[in-house]
PDB file with one MODEL, atoms N, CA, C and O in Angstrom:
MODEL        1
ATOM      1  N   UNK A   1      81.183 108.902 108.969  1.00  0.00           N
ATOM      2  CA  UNK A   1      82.572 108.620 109.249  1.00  0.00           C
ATOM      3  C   UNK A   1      82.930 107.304 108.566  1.00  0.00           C
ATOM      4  O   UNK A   1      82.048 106.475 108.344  1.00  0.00           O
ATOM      5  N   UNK A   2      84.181 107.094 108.233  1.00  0.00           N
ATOM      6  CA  UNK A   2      84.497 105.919 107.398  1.00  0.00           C
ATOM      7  C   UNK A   2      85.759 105.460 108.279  1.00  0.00           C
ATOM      8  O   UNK A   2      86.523 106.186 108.916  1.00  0.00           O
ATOM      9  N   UNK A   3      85.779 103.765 108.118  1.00  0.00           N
ATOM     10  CA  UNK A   3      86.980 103.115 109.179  1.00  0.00           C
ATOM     11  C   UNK A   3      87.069 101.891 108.647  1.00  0.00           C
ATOM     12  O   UNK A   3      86.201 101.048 108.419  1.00  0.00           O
ATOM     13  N   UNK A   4      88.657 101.902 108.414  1.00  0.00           N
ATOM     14  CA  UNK A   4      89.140 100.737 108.140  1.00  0.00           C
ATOM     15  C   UNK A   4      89.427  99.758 108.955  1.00  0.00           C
ATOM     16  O   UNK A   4      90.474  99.988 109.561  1.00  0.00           O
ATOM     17  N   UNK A   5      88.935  98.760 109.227  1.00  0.00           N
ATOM     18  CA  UNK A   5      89.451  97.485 110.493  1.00  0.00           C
ATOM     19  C   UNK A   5      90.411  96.747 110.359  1.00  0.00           C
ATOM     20  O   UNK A   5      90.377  96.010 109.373  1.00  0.00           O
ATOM     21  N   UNK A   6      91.394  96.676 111.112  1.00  0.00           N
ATOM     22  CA  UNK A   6      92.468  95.903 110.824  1.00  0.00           C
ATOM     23  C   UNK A   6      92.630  94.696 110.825  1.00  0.00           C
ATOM     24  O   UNK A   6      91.803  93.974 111.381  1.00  0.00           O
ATOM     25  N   UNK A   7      93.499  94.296 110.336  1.00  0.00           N
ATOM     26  CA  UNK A   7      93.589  92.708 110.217  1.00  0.00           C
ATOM     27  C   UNK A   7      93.691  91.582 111.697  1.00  0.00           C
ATOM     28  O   UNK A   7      93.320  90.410 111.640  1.00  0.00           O
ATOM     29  N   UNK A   8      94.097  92.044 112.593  1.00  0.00           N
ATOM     30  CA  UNK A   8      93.956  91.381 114.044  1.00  0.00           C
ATOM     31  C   UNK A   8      92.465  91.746 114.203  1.00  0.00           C
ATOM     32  O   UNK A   8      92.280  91.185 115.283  1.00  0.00           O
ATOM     33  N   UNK A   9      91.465  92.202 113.941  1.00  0.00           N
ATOM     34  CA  UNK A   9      90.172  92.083 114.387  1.00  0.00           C
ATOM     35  C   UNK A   9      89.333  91.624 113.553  1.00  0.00           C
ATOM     36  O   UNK A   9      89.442  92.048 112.402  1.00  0.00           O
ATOM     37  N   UNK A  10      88.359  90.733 113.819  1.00  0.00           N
ATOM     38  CA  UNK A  10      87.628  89.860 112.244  1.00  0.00           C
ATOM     39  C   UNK A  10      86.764  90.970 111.633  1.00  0.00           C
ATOM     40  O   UNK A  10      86.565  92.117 112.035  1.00  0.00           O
ATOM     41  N   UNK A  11      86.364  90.404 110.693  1.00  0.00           N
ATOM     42  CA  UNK A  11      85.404  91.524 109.852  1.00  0.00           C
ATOM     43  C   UNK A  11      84.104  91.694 110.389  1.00  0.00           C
ATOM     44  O   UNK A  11      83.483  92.514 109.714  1.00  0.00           O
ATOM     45  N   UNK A  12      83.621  91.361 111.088  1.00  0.00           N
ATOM     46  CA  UNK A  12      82.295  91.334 111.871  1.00  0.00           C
ATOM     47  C   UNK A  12      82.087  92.859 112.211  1.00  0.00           C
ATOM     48  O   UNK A  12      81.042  93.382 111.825  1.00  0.00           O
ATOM     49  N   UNK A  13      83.078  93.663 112.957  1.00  0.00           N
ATOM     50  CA  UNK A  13      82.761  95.053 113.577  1.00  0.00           C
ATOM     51  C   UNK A  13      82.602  96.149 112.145  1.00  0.00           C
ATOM     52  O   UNK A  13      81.916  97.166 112.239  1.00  0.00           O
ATOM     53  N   UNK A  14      83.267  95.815 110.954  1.00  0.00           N
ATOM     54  CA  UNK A  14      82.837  96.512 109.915  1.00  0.00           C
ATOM     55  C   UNK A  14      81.963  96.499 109.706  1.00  0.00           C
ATOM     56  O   UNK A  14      81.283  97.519 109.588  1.00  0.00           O
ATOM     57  N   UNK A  15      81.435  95.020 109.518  1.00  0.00           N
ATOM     58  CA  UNK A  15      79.945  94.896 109.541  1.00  0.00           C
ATOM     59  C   UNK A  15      78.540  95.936 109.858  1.00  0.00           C
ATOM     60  O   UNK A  15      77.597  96.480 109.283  1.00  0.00           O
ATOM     61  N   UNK A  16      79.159  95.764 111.186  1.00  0.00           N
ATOM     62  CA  UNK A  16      78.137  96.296 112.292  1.00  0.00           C
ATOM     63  C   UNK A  16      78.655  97.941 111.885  1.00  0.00           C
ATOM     64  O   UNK A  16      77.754  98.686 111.499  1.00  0.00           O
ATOM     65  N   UNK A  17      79.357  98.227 111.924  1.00  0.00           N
ATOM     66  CA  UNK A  17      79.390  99.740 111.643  1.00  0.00           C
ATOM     67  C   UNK A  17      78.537 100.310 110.589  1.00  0.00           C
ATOM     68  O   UNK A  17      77.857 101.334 110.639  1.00  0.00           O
ATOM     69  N   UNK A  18      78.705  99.382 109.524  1.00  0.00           N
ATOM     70  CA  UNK A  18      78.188  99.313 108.078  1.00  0.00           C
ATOM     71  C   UNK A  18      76.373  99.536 108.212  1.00  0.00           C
ATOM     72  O   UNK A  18      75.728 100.412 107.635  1.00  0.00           O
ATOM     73  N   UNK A  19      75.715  98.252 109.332  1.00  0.00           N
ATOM     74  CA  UNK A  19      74.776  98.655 109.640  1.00  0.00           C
ATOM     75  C   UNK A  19      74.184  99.563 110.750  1.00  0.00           C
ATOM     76  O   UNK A  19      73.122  99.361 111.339  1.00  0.00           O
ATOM     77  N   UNK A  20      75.058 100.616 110.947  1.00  0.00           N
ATOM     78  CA  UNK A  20      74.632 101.566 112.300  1.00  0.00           C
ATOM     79  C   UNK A  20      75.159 102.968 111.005  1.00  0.00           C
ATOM     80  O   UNK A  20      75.675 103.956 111.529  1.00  0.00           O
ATOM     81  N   UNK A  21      75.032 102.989 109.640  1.00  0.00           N
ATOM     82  CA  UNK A  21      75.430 103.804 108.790  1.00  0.00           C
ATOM     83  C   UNK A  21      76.842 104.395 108.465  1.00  0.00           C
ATOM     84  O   UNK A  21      77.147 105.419 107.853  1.00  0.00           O
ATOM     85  N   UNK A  22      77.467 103.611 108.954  1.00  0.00           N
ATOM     86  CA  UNK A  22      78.940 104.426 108.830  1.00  0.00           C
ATOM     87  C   UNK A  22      79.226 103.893 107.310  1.00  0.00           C
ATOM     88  O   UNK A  22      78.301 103.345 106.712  1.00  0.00           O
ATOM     89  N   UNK A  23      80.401 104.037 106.730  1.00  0.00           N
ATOM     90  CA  UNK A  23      81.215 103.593 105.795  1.00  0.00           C
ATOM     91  C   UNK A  23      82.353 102.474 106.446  1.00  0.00           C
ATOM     92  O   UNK A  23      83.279 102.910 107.130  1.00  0.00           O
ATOM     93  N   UNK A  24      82.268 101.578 106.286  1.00  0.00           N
ATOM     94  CA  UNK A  24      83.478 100.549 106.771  1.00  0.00           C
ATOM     95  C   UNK A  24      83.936  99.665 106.224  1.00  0.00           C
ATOM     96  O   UNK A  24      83.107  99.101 105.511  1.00  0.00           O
ATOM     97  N   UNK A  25      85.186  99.114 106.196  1.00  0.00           N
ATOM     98  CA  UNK A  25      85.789  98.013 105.494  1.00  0.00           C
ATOM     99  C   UNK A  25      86.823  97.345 106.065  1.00  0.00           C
ATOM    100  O   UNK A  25      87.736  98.019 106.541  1.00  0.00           O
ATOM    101  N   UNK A  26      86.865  96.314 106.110  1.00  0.00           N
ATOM    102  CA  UNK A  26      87.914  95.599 106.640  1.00  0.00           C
ATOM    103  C   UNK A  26      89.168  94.902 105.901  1.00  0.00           C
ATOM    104  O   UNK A  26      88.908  93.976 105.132  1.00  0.00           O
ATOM    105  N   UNK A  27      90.324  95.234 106.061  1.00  0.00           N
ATOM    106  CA  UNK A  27      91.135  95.231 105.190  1.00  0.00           C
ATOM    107  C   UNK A  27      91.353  94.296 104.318  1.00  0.00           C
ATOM    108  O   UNK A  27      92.204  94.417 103.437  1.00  0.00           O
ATOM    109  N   UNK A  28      90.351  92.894 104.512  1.00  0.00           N
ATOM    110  CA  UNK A  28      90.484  92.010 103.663  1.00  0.00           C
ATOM    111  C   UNK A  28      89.936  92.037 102.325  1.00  0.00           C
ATOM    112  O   UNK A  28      90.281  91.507 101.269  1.00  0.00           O
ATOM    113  N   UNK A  29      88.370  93.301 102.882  1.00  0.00           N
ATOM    114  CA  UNK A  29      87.494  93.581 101.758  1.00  0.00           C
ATOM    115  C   UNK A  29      88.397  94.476 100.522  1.00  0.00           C
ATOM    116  O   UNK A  29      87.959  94.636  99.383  1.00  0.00           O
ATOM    117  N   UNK A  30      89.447  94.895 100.899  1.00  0.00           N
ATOM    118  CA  UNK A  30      90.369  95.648  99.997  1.00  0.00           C
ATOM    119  C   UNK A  30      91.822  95.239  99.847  1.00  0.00           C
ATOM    120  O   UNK A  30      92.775  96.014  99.769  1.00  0.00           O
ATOM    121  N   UNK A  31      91.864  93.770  99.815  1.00  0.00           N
ATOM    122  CA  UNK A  31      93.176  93.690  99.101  1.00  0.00           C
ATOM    123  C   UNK A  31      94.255  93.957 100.050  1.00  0.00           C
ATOM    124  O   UNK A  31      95.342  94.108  99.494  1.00  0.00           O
ATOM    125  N   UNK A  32      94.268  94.065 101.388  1.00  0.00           N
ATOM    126  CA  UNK A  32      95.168  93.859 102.287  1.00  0.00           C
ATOM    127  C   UNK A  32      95.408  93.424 103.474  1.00  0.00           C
ATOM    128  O   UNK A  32      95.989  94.041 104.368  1.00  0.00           O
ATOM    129  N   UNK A  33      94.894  92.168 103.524  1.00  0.00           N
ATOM    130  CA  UNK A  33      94.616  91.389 104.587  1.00  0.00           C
ATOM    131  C   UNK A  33      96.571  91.139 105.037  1.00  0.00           C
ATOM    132  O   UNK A  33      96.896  91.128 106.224  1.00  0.00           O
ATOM    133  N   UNK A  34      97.374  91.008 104.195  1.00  0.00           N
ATOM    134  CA  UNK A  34      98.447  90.690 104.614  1.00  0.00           C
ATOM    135  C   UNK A  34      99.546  91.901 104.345  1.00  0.00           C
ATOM    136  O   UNK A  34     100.767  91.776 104.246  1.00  0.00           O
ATOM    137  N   UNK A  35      98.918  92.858 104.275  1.00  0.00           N
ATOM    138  CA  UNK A  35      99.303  94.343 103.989  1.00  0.00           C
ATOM    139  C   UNK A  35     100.437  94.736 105.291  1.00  0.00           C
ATOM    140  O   UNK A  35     100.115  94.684 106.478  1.00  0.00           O
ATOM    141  N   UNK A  36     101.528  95.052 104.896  1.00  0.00           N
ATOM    142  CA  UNK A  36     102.054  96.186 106.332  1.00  0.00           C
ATOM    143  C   UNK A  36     101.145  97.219 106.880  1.00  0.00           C
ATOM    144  O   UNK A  36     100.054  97.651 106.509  1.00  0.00           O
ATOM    145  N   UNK A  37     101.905  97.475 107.843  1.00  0.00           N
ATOM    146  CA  UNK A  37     101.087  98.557 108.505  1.00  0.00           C
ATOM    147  C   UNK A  37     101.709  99.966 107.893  1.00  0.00           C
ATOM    148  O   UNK A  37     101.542 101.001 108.538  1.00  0.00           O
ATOM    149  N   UNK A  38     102.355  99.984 106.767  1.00  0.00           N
ATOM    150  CA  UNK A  38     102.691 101.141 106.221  1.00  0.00           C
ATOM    151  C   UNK A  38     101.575 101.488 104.968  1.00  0.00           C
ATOM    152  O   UNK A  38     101.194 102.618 104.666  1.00  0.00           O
ATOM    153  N   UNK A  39     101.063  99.916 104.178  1.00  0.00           N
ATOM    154  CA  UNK A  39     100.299 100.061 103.182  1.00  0.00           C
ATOM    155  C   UNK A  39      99.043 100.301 103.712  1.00  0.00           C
ATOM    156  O   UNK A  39      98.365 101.128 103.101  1.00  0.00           O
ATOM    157  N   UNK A  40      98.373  99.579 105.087  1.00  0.00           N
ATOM    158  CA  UNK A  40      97.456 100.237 105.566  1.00  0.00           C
ATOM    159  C   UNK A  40      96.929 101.719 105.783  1.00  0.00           C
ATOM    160  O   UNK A  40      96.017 102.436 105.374  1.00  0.00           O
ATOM    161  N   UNK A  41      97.885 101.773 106.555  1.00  0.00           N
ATOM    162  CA  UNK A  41      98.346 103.468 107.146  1.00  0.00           C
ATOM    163  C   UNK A  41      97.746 104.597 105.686  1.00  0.00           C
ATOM    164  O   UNK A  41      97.035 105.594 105.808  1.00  0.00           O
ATOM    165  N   UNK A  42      98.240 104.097 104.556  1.00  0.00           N
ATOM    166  CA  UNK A  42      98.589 104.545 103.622  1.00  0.00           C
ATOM    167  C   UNK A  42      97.240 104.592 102.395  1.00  0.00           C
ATOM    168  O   UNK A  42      97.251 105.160 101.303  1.00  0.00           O
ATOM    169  N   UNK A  43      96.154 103.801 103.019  1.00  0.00           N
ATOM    170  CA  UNK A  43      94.851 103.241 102.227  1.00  0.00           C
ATOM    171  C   UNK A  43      94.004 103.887 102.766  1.00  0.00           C
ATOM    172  O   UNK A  43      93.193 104.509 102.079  1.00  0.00           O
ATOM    173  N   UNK A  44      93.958 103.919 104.283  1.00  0.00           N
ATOM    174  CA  UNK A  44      93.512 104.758 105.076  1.00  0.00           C
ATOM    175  C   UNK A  44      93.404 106.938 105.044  1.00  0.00           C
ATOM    176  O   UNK A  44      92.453 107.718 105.110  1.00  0.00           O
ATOM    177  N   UNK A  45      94.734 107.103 104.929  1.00  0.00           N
ATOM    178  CA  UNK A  45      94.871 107.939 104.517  1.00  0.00           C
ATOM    179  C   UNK A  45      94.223 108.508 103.295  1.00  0.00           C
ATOM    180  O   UNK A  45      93.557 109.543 103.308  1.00  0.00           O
ATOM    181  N   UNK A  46      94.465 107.734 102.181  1.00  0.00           N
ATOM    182  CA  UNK A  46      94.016 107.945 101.028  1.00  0.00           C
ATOM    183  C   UNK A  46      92.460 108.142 100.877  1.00  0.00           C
ATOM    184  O   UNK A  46      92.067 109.106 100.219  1.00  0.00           O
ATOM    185  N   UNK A  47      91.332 107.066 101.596  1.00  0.00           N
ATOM    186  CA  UNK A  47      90.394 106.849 101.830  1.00  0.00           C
ATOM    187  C   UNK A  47      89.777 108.103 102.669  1.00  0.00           C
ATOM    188  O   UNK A  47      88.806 108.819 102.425  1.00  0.00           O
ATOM    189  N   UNK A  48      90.754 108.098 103.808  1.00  0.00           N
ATOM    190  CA  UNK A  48      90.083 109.166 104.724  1.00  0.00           C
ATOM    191  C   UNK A  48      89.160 108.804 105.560  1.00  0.00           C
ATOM    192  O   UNK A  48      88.089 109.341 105.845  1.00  0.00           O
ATOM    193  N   UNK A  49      89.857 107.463 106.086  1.00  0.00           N
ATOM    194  CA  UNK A  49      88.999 106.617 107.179  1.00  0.00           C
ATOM    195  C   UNK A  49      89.805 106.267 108.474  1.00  0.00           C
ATOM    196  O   UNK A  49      91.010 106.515 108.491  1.00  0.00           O
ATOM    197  N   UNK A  50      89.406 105.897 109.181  1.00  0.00           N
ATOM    198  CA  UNK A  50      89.907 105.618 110.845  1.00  0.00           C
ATOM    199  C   UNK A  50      89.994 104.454 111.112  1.00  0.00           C
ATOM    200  O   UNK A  50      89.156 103.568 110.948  1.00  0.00           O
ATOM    201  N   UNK A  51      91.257 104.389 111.636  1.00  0.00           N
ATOM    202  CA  UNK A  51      91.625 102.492 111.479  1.00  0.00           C
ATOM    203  C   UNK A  51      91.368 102.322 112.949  1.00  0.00           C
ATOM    204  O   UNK A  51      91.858 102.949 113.887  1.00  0.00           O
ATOM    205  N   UNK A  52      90.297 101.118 112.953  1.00  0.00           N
ATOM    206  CA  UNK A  52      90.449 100.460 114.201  1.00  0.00           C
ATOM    207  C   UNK A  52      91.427  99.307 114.237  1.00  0.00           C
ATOM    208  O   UNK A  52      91.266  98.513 113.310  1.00  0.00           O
ATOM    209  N   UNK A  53      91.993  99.141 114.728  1.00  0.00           N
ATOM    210  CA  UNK A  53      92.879  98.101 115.132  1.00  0.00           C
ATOM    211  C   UNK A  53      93.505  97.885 117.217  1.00  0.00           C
ATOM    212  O   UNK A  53      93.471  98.611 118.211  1.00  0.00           O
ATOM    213  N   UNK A  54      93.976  96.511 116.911  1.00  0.00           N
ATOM    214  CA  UNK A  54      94.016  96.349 118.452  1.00  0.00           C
ATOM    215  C   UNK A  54      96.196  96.573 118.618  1.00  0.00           C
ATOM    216  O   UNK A  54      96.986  96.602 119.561  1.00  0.00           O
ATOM    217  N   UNK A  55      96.284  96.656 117.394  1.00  0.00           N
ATOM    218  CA  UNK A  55      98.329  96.862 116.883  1.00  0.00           C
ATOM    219  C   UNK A  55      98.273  97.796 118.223  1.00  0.00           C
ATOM    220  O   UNK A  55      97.093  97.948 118.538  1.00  0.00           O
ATOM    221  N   UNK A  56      98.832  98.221 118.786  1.00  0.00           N
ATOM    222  CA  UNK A  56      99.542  99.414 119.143  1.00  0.00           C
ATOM    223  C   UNK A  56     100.801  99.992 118.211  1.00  0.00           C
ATOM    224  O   UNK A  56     101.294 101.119 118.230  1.00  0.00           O
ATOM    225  N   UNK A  57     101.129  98.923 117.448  1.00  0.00           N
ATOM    226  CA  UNK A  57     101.864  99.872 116.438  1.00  0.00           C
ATOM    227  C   UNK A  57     101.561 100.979 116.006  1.00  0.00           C
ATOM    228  O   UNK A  57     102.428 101.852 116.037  1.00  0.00           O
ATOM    229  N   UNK A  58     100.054 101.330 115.397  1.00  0.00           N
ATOM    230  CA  UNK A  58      99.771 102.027 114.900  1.00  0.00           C
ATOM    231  C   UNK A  58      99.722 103.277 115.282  1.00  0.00           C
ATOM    232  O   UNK A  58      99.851 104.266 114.560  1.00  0.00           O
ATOM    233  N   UNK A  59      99.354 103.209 117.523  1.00  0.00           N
ATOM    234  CA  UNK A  59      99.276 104.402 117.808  1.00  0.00           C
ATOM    235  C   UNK A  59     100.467 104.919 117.963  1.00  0.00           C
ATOM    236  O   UNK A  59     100.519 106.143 118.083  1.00  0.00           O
ATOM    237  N   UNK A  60     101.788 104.100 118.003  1.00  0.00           N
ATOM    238  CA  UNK A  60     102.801 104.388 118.565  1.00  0.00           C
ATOM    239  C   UNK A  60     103.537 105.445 117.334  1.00  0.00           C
ATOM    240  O   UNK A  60     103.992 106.578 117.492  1.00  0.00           O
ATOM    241  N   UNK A  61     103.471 104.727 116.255  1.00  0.00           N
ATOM    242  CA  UNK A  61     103.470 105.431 114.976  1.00  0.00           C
ATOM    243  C   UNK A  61     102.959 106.710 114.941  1.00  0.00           C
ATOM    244  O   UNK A  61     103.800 107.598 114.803  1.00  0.00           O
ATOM    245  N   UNK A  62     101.127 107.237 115.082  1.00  0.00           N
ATOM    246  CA  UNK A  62     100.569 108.249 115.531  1.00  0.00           C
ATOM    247  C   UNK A  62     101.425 109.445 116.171  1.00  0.00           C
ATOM    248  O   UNK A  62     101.555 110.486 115.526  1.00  0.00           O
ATOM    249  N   UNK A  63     101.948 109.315 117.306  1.00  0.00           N
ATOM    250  CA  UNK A  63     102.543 109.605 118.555  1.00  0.00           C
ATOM    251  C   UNK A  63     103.730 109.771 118.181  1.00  0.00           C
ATOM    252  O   UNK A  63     104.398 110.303 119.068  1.00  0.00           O
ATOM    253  N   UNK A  64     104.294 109.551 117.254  1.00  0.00           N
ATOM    254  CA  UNK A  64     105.469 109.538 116.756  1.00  0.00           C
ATOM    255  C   UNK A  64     105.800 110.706 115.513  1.00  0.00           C
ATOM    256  O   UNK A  64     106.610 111.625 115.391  1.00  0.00           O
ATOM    257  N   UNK A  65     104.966 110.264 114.875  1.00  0.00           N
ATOM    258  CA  UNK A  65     105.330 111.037 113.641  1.00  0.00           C
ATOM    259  C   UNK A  65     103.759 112.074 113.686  1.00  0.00           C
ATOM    260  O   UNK A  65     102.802 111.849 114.428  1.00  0.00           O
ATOM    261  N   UNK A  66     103.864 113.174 112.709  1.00  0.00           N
ATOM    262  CA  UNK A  66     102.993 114.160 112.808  1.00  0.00           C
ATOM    263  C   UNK A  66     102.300 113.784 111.623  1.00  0.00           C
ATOM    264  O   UNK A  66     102.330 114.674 110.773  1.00  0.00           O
ATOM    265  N   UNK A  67     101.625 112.651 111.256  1.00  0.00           N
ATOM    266  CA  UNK A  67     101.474 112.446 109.780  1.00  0.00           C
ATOM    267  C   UNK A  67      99.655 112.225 110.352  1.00  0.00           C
ATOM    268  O   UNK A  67      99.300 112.026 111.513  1.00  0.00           O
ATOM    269  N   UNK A  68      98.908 112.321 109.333  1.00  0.00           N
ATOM    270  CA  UNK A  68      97.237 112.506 109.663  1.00  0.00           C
ATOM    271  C   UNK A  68      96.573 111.454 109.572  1.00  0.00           C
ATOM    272  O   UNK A  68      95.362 111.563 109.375  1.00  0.00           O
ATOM    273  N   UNK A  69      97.277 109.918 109.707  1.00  0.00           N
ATOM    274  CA  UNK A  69      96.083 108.891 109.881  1.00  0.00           C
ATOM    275  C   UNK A  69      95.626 108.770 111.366  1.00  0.00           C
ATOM    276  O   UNK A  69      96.344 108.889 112.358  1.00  0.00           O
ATOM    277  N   UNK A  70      94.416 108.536 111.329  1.00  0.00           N
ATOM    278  CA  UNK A  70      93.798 108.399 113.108  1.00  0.00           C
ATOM    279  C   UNK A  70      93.256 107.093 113.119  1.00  0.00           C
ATOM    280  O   UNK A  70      92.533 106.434 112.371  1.00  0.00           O
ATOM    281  N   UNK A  71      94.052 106.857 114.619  1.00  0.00           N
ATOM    282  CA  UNK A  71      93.956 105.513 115.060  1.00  0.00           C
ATOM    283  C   UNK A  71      92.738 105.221 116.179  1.00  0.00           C
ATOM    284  O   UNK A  71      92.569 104.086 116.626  1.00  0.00           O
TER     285      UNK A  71
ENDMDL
END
């Protein structure tokens, strides 16, 4: 499984994902540490990874629209 970490959470839990075998990155490692949550949304998607984040934006977004990033 692959997951992008959001910018309200430090890069440490990518880390650790990274070493328990997952695929992970934290949005700083890619150029969007100061990214909207639309360009996220949108990297994620592309990637085909699962954003952890602590936003509730994101789920509210989810919940909202029928679009396939998972929060």
């Amino acid at each position: 499984m692959r997951f992008l970490v959001d910018a309200q959470l430090p890069p440490a839990p990518a880390r650790r994902m990274e070493a328990q075998g997952h695929e992970a990155e934290h949005v700083a490692d890619c150029g969007l540490a100061a990214a909207s949550d639309d360009a996220i949304r949108g990297h994620a998607e592309r990637v085909g990874a699962v954003i952890v984040t602590k936003d509730e934006d994101f789920a509210v977004h989810h919940i909202l629209s029928s679009g396939p990033a998972v929060v």
